[in-house]
Structure formats: C-alpha cells, structure tokens
C-alpha positions in Angstrom: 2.9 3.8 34.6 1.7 3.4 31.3 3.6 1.0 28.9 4.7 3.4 26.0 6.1 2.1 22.8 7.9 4.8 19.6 7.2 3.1 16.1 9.4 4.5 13.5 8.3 3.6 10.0 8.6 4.7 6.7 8.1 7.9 4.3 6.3 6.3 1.1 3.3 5.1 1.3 3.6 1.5 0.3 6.4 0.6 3.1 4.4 2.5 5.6 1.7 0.1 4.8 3.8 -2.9 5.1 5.0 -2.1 8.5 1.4 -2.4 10.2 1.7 -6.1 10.6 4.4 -5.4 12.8 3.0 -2.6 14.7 -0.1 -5.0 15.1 1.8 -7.9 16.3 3.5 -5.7 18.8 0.5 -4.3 19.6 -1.0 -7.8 20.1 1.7 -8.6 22.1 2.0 -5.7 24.1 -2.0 -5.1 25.0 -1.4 -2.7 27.8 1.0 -0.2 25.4 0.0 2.9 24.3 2.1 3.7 20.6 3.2 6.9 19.2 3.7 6.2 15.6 6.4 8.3 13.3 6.4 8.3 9.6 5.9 10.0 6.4 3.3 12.5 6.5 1.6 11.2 3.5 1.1 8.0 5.4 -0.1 9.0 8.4 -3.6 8.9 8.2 -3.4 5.3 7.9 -2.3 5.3 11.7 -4.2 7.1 13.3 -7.9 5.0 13.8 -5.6 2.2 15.4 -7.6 1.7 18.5 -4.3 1.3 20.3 -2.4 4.5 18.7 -2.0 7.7 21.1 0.1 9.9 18.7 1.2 10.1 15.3 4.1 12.4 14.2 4.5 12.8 10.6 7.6 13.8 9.2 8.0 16.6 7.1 11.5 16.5 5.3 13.7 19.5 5.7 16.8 20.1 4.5 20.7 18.7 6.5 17.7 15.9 8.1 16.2 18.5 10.4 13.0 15.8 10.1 15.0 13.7 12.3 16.4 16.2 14.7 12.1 17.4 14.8 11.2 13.7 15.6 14.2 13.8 18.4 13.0 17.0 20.5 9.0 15.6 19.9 10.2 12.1 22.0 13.1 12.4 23.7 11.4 13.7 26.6 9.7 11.0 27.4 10.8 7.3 28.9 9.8 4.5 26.5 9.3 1.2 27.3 10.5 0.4 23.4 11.8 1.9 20.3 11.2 0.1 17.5 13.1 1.8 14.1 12.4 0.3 11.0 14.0 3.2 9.0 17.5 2.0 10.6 18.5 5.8 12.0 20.3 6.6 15.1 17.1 7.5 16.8 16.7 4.3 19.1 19.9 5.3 20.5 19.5 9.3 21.4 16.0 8.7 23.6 15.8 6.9 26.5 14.0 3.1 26.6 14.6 0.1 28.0 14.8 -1.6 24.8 15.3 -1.2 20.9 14.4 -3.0 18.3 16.2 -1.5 15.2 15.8 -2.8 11.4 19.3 -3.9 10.2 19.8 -3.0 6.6 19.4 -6.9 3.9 19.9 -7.9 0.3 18.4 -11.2 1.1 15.6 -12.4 -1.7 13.1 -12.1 0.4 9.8 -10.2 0.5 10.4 -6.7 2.7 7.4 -8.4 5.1 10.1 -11.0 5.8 12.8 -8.2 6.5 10.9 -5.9 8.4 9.5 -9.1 10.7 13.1 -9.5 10.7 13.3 -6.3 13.1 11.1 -8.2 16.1 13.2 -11.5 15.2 11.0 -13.1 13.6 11.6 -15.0 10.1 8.1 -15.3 8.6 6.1 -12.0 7.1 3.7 -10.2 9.1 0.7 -9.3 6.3 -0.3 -6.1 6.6 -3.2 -4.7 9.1 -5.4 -1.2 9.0 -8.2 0.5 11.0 -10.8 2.4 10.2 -13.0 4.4 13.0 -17.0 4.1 12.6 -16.9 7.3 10.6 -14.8 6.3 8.3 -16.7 3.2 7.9 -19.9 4.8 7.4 -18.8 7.0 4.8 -17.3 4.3 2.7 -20.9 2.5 2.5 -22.3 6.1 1.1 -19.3 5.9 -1.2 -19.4 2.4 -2.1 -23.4 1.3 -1.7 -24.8 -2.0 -1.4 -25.5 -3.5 -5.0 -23.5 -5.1 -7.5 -19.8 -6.3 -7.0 -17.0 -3.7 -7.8 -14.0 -4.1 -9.4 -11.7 -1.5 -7.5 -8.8 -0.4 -10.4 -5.8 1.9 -9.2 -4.1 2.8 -12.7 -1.2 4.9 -11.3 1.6 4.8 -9.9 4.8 6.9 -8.3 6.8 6.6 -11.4 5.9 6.9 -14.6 8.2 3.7 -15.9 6.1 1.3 -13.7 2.3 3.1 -15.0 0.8 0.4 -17.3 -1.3 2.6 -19.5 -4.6 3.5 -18.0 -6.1 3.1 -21.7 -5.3 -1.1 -20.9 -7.2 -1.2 -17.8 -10.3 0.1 -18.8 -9.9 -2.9 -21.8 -9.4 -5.3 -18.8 -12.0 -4.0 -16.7 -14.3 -3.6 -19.3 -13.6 -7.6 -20.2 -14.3 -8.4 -16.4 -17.5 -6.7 -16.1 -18.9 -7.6 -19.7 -21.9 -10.6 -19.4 -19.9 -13.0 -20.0 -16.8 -12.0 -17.5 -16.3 -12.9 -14.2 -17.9 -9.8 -13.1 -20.6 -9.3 -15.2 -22.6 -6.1 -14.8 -20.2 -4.7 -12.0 -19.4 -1.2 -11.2 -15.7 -0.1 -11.2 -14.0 2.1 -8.4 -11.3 3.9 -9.8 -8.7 5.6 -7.1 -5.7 7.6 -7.6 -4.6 10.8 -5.9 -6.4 14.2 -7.0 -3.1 15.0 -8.5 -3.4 11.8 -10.8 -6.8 12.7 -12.2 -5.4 13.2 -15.7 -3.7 9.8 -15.5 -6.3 8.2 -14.9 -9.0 10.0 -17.2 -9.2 7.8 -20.1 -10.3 4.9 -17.6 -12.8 6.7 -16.6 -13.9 8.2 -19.3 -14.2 4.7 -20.4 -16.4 3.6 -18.0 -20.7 3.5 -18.1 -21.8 6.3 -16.0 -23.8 4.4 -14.2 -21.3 2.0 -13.5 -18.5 4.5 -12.7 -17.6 5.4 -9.1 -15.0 8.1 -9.2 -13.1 7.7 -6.1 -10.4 9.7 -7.3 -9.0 12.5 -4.7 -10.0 10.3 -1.5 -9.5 13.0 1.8 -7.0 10.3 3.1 -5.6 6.7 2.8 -7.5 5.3 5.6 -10.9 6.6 3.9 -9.6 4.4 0.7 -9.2 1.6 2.9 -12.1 1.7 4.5 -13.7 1.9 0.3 -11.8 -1.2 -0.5 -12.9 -3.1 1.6 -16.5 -3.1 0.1 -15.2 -4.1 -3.6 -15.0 -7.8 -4.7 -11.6 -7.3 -6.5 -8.9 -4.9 -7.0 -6.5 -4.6 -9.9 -3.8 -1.7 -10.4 0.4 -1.0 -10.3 2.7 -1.7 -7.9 2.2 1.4 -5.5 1.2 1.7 -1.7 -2.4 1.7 -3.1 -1.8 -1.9 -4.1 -0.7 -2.9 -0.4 -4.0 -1.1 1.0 -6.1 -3.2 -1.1 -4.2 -6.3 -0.1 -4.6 -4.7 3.5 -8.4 -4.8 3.3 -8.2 -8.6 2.8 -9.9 -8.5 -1.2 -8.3 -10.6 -3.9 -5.9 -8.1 -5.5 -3.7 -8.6 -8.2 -0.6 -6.6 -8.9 0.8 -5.4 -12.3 4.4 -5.1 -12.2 7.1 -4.2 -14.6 10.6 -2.2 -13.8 10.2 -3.3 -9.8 10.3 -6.7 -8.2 7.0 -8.5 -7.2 9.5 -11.0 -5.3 10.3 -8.2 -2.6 7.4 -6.2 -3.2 4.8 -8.2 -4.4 0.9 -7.6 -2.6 1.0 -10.4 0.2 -1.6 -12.6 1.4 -3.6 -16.2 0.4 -5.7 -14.0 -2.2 -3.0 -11.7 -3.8 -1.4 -12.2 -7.1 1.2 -10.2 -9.2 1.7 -10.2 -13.3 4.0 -9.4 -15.4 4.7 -9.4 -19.2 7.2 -11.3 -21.2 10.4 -9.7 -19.4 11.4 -10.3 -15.6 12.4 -7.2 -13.6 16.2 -8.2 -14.5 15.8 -8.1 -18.0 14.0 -5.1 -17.7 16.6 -3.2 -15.2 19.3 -4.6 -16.6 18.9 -3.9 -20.2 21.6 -1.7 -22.1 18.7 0.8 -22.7 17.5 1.0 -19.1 17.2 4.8 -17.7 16.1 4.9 -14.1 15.4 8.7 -14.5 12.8 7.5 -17.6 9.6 8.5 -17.0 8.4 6.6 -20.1 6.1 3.2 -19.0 8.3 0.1 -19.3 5.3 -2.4 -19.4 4.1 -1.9 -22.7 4.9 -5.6 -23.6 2.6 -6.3 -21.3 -0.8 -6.8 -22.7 -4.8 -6.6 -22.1 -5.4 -10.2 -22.5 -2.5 -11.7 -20.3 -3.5 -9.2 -17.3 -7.4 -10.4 -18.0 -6.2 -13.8 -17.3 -4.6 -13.0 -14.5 -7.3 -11.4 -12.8 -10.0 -14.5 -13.7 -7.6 -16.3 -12.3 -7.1 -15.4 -8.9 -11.5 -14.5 -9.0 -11.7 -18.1 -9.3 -9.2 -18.9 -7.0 -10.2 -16.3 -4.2 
C-alpha cells in the first residue's frame, strides 16, 4: 500500500508559502509518499504542480469552524501513514495515522521557518520550495520574454498600514533602471492581485510603455512564480508575494514597516529586508499606534534609503 501523508498548512498566502520547505523535506524524505495537501483556498494553487502532490483541499471558512469539520469528513476515511498540522488544530488527533507531527504554538525570536521546521524537529529553517508544471513554465516565458533584465516590483500589500506608497517605488525603480543604475534599460514587472489594480496604478502609470509588463491579475500564484523566476530582482512589501519571489531563488528585498522582518523576513543567501528610521517596536508600540489603521505607517521611509538597499543586495547577489 501506498505511503500516504495529510499536510495541514496555512490560510494566508505568505505562511502557506513558508511551509513548502517542510512539505519538500518531507517529501524528500519520504520518496515513496503520495501527499494530500490542506490549506487556504487562496494558496492552493501553489500546491498543486508538486510532482509528488495527489490532492489539494482548500479550505473555505464557514462560520462555528465548519472548514475544519469539511476537512474532517474529506480525510478521515482514509489511513495515513502521517499527519503533519502546522495550524496546531485537533485534526491529527480525530483521523487515523500512525504518526503526527503537530506545530506547538512559540514566542521564540526566531524566523517562523525556524518554528515551522520546529514541527519535524528540526532547529534550522527549511527555505521555501515551489513547482511549476511545463505549462505553466511556458507561459511565463510568453509573459516574461527573453531580453533585458526585469526588475519584478509588488507594491501592495494585505494591510494598508504596511503599503509603502506605490508613488515611491516607481521613484526606486525608475532610479534602478535609469543608465546609470544597476539595471540600466530594464523592464519592470509589476504584480498585485486584479483587486489591487488601483493600488498599484501610479507605478504603472509611471513606467515606459515599452518597458512596462503589467502582470497585474495573474490566474494563480503558481503562474507568478513561475514569472518570477525569469526577473533579475524583485522589490515589494512584506506580503506572501514577497516569499514567492524569495521562493523562485532571485535576490529579493523586502520593505517592511508595522511587521517584523526578524520573524518574517524573505529568507535565503540573496534576500534582504529594509526599513526606515523606526524598528517594528517603536512603530507598534507607539502611543498613537492603531492596528485597525489602514493609513501606511512607512512614510519615514524614503526613496533613496530603499534604492540603496536594493544596489546593495544587486551587487551582493
């Protein structure tokens, strides 16, 4: 009988994204398993080309956690040979397996790689992994076609407090790509949800048309990945976009404000984060602070410091 291992990861984007070192790894370690992946269905397309994967569940939330009661009648019928929860629930312990492997909850400082590894007891981070199929591969070299480098930009975000103003990347992309950047003459990608289109209008109205590629609206997340991983650099707020990038293995630098580059920070030898004048505890713990604010919170953060930052980690790649 087939080995058959449940993977129970996140809702958002950005965690689900961090959890596929450790569904690699066991993967890796397990090369005879078949894995049925749950998570959030916003995230699930980033599961499914996994060579290894035979079934993703997303959850839809409904209301008194009738998600969790779904994900329950979709796998308790079967015998698995491991459950592995990174959410934390009670699920590992209402199906049958013959082993669990169940993320304990931790206020460590330490990046959430180093937590979730934590679940497979392990101590160091496992750096994030995706898959595209040959399709999806294709496509993304229509979408993204041999010639000059691109600078990949994502300029939104979940939350409006952590959105550095789109207006201050196009001045940071257009300093990259100017003759005498460190991308001179390079298109820009710009990515965001169709839903963020307005968000991020002013970069690209900013933009040379013949230097623009509007990747805005993307069918799904593993179609971005497979874009990212033709540009030379990417540069955008701390969202699950910024783990994809990191993902695709190109430099990528992170701009972070009212959340914590130390536990959330893009991870890998070519990954950077920046921040302006105020750490995430001044910022979070000011008298003023609002957590309900939709208002950005990085506007001490400025054009030339994030330019820096990004020539930086170029010449560091």
């Amino acid at each position: 009988m087939a080995r058959r291992i449940l993977f129970v990861t996140a809702s958002r984007i950005g965690d689900a994204v961090l959890s596929t070192g450790v569904l690699a790894h066991l993967a890796a370690s397990h090369p005879d398993a078949k894995f049925t992946v749950a998570c959030g269905a916003p995230a699930a397309a980033l599961f499914a080309p996994a060579p290894f994967v035979e079934r993703v569940i997303p959850m839809v939330k409904r209301r008194r956690a009738g998600h969790w009661f779904d994900l329950w009648k979709a796998t308790a019928g079967t015998w698995w040979s491991m459950v592995v929860d990174l959410r934390g629930s009670a699920l590992a312990w209402a199906v049958p397996t013959a082993k669990r492997r169940v993320l304990k909850s931790s206020w460590a400082p330490k990046h959430r790689l180093a937590h979730l590894a934590s679940a497979l007891g392990m101590t160091e981070p496992l750096p994030p992994v995706l898959w595209n199929t040959p399709a999806q591969t294709a496509l993304a070299e229509r979408l993204v076609p041999t010639g000059s480098p691109v600078l990949a930009v994502g300029p939104t975000a979940n939350w409006g407090a952590k959105q550095w103003p789109a207006e201050r990347f196009a001045e940071v992309a257009a300093r990259l790509t100017a003759l005498d950047g460190v991308l001179p003459g390079a298109r820009v990608a710009v990515f965001a949800s169709e839903a963020e289109r307005a968000a991020a209008a002013p970069l690209l109205a900013s933009l040379p048309a013949e230097r623009r590629l509007d990747l805005v609206g993307m069918p799904d997340l593993a179609m971005v990945h497979a874009c990212l991983t033709r540009c030379a650099l990417y540069l955008g707020n701390d969202s699950g976009l910024m783990h994809i990038a990191a993902a695709a293995g190109i430099p990528t630098l992170g701009v972070f404000g009212p959340s914590s580059e130390l536990f959330y920070g893009p991870f890998g030898r070519r990954c950077a984060s920046v921040r302006g004048p105020r750490s995430f505890e001044d910022i979070c713990h000011a008298a003023d602070y609002d957590y309900r604010s939709h208002d950005c919170m990085m506007l001490d953060l400025d054009a030339a410091r994030v330019t820096a930052a990004a020539e930086a980690l170029w010449r560091d790649r």
